[in-house]
C-alpha positions in Angstrom: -200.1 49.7 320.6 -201.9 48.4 323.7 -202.3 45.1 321.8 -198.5 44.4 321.5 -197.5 43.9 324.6 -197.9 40.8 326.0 -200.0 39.8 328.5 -198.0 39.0 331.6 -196.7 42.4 331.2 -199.9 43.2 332.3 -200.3 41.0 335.3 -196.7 41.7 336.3 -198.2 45.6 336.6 -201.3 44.5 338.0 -199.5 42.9 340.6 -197.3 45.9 341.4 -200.5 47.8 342.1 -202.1 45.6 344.2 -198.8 45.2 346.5 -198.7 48.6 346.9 -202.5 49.2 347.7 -201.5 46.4 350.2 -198.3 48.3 351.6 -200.7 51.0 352.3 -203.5 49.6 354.3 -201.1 47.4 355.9 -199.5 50.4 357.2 -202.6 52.4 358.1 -203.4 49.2 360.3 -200.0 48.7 362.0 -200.0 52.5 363.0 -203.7 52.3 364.7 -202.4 49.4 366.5 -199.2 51.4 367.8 -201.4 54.3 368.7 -203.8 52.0 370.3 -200.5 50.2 372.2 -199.1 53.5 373.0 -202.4 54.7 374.5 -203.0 51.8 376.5 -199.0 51.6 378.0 -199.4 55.4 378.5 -202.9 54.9 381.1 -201.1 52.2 382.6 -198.0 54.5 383.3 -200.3 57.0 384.7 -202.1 54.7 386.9 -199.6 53.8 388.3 -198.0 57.8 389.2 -201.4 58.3 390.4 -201.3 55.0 393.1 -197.4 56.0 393.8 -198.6 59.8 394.7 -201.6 57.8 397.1 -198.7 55.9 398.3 -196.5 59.2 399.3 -199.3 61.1 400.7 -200.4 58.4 403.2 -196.5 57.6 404.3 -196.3 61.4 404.8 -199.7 61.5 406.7 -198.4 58.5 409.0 -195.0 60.5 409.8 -197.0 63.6 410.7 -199.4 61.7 412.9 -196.4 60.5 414.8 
């Protein structure tokens, strides 16, 4: 039974299985490089609330000195 098939019918399903082992680490990798974007953009984005609250509290301590 295994012997009448022929043989590109095997590569054909080898190759099937090999793109879809490839879908899957492919997509592992893209989504560790989002998170690792997304975790980057988001300490930038808190940086900079953090040096715009410095800002505010030393415009406010300059209007309450005057």
């Amino acid at each position: 039974m295994i012997y009448s098939v022929p043989w590109w019918v095997y590569l054909a399903f080898a190759g099937v299985i090999f793109s879809a082992y490839m879908i899957i680490r492919t997509s592992k990798e893209e989504r560790q490089i989002d998170e690792d974007f997304i975790e980057r953009e988001g300490q930038v984005y808190i940086e900079r609330m953090h040096a715009e609250r410095e800002n505010k509290d030393k415009a406010e301590t300059k209007v309450e000195s005057i």
